[in-house]
C-alpha positions as CSV (number, residue, x, y, z in Angstrom):
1,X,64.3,-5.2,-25.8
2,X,63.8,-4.5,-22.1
3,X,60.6,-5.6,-20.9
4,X,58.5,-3.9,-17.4
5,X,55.4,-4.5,-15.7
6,X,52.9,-1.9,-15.2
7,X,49.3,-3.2,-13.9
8,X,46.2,-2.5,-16.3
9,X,44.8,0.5,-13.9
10,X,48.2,2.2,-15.4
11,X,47.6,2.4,-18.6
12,X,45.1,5.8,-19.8
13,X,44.4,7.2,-23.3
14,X,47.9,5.9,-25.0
15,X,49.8,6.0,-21.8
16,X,51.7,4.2,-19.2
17,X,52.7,4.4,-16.4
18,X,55.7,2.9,-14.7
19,X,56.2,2.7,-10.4
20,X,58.8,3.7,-8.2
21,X,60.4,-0.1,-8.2
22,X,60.3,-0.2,-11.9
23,X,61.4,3.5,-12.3
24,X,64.7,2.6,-10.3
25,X,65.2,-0.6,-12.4
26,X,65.1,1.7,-15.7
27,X,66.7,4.4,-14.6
28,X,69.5,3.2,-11.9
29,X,70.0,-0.3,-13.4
30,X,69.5,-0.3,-16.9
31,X,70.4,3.5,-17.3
32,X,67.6,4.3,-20.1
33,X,66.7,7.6,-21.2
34,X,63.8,9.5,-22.6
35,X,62.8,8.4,-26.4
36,X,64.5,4.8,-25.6
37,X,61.2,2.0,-26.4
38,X,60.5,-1.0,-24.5
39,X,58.3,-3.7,-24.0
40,X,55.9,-3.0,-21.0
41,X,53.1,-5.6,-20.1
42,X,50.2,-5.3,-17.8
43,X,50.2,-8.7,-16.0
44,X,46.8,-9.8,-17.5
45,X,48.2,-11.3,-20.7
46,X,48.7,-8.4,-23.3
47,X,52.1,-6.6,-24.3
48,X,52.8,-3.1,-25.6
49,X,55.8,-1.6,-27.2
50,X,56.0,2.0,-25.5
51,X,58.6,4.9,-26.0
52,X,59.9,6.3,-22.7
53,X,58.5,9.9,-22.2
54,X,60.2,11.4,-19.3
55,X,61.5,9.3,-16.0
56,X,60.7,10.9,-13.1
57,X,62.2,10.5,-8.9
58,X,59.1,8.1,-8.3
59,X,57.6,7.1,-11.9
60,X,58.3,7.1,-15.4
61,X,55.8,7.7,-18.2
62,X,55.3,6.4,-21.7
63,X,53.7,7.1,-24.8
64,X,51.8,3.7,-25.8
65,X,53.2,3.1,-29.3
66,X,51.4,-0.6,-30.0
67,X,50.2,-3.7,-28.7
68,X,52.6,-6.7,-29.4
69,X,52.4,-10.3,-29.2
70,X,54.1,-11.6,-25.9
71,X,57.5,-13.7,-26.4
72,X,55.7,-16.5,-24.3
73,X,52.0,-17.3,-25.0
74,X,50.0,-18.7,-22.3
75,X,49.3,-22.0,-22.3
76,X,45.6,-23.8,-22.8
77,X,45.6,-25.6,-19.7
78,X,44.6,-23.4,-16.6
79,X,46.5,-25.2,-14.1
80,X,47.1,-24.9,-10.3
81,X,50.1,-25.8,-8.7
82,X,49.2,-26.7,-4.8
83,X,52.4,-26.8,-3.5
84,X,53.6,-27.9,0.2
85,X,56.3,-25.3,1.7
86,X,59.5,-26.3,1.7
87,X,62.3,-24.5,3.4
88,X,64.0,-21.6,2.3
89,X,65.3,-21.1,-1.3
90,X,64.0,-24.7,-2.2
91,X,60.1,-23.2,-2.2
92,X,61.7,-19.7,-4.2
93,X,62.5,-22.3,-7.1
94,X,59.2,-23.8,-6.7
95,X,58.3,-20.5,-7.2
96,X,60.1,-19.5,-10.3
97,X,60.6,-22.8,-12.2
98,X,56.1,-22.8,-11.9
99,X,56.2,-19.3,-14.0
100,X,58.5,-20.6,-16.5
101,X,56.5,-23.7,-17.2
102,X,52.8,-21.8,-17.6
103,X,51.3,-22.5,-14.1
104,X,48.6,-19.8,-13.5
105,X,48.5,-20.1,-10.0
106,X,50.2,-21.6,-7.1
107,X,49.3,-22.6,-3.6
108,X,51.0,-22.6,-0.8
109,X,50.0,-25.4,1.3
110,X,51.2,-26.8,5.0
111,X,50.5,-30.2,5.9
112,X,51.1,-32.5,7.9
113,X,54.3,-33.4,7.3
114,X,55.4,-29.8,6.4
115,X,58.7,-29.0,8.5
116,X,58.3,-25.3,7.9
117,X,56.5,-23.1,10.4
118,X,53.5,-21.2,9.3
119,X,55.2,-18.0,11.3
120,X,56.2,-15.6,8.9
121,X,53.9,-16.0,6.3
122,X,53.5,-13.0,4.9
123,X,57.1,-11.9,4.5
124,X,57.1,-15.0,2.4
125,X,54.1,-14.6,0.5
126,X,55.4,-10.8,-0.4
127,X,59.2,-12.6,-1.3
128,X,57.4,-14.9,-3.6
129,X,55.5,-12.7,-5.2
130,X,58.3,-10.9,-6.1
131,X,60.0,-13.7,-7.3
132,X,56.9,-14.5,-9.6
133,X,57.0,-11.2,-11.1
134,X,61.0,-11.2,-12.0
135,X,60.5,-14.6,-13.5
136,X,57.6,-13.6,-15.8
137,X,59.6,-10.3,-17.2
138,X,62.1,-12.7,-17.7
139,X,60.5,-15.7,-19.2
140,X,58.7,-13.6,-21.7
141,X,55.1,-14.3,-20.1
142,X,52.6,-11.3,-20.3
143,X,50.5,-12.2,-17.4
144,X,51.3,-12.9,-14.1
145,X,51.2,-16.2,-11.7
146,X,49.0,-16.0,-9.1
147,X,50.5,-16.7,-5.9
148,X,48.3,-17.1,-2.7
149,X,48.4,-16.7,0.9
150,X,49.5,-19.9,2.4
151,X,47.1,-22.3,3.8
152,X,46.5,-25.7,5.5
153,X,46.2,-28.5,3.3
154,X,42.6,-29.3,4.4
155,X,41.1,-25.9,4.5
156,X,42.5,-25.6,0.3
157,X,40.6,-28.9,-0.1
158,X,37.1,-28.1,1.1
159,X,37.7,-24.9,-0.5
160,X,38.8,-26.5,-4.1
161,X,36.2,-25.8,-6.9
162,X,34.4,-29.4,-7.7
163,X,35.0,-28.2,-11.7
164,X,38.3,-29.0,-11.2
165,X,40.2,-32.0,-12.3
166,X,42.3,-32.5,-8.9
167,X,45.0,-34.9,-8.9
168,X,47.9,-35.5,-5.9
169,X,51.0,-36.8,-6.9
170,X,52.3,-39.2,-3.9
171,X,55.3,-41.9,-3.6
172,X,52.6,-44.8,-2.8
173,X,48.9,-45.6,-3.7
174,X,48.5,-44.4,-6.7
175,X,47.1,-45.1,-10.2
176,X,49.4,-44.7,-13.6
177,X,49.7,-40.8,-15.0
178,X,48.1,-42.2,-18.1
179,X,45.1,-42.5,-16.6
180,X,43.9,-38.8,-16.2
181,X,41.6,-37.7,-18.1
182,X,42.2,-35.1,-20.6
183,X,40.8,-31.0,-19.2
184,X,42.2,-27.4,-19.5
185,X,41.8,-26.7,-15.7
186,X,43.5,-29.0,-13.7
187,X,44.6,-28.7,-10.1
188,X,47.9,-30.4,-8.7
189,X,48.8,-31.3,-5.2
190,X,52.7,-31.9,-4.2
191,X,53.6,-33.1,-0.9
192,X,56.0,-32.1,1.6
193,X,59.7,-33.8,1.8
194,X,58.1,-36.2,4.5
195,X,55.6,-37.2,2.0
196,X,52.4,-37.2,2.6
197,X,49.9,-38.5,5.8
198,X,47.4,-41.9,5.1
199,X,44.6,-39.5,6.7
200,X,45.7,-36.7,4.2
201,X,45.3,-39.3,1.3
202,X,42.2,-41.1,2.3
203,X,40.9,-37.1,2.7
204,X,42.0,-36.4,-0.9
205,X,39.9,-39.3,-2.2
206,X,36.7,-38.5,-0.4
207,X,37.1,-35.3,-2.1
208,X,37.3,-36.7,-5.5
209,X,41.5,-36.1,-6.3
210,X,42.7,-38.7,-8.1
211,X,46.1,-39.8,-6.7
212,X,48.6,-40.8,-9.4
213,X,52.2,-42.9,-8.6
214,X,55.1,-41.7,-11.1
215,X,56.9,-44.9,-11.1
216,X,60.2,-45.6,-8.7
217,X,61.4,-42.4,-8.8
218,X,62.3,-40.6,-5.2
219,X,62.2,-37.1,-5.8
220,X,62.9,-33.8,-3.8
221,X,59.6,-32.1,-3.5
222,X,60.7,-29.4,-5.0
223,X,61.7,-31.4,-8.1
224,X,58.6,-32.9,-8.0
225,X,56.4,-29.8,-8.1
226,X,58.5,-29.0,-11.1
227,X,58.5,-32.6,-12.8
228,X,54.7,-32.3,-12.5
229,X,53.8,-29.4,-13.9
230,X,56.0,-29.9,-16.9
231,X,54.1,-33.4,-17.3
232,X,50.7,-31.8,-17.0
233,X,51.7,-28.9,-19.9
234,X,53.4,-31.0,-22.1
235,X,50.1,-33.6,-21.8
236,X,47.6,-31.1,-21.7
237,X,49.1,-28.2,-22.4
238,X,51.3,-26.3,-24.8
239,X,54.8,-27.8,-23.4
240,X,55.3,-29.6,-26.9
């Protein structure tokens, strides 16, 4: 069953509709036709099972036939993946590997140590985006990831909501994973491939982020972004 996104603002009185990109993916890609059903879901966690109506040059419509259960359920734990940019397609797997494994939001973070330039930002936040949402149609999830605008390490951390449980994951001075203590909202910092800055941890801790060590391990940051989320759902989420 083919699934599409439509947003929530698109569905009216038993019907959906579908945009221009999602219209070409349908029709030019897929080669669908009128009376043809698929799975359409509207980004904020619920999933319908719609019969195409007509496809049109810039939209197609459906007929709303039922709500269905997602393939993917979303997980208990809220968690936020603050990521540091990495370079390239190394951040785009970041990206996609974070939707697979439940995150609901991810943050973009430069820091010190962060060898990509903050130029070009929005091209990038509009590529990742669109990475996010091919990754959730593909992965079964009904609601989308969140992705932000990228933003300094600091600035994200006098910003950070004190109901969160923070915790940074860093190659030295840390305390044992075990140690966390068990929430559904949690908020994760990775650091860049040059790890991260003393000042950068001694400003974590004032801030009340607990900074945990995961053993001898030297990771890619990219792998650790991925590692960590997976630890988090499968501890306090639904990653079994």
């Amino acid at each position: 069953m083919r699934r599409f996104y439509s947003p929530k603002e698109n569905f009216s009185n038993g019907v959906a509709v579908l945009d221009l990109d999602e219209t070409r993916h349908l029709r030019d890609v897929l080669r669908l036709h009128a009376g043809e059903e698929v799975r359409v879901f509207d980004g904020e966690a619920s999933e319908y099972l719609c019969r195409i109506r007509s496809i049109e040059k810039k939209k197609t419509v459906l007929d709303v036939l039922k709500p269905i259960t997602p393939e993917a359920p979303e997980s208990p734990l809220d968690l936020t993946l603050a990521a540091a940019v990495t370079k390239g397609e190394k951040f785009d797997l970041v990206v996609q590997k974070a939707v697979e494994l439940g995150v609901s939001r991810l943050v973009p973070m430069f820091t010190r140590r962060c060898d990509v330039n903050p130029g070009g930002s929005e091209k990038r936040l509009e590529r990742w985006r669109k990475i996010a949402l091919e990754a959730c149609k593909q992965s079964g999830r009904a609601k989308l990831m969140s992705v932000d605008p990228a933003v300094d390490f600091t600035k994200f951390l006098d910003k950070m909501e004190t109901k969160d449980t923070a915790v940074l994951f860093s190659e030295r001075e840390g305390g044992s994973f075990e140690d966390l203590p068990s929430r559904d909202r949690i908020t994760a910092f990775i650091g860049p491939e040059g790890g991260w800055d003393d000042a950068e941890l001694e400003m974590a801790r004032q801030h009340g982020v607990q900074i945990v060590t995961l053993g001898g391990r030297i990771l890619r940051a990219e792998t650790a972004a991925i590692i960590s989320s997976a630890l988090l759902q499968h501890r306090f989420g639904d990653l079994k």
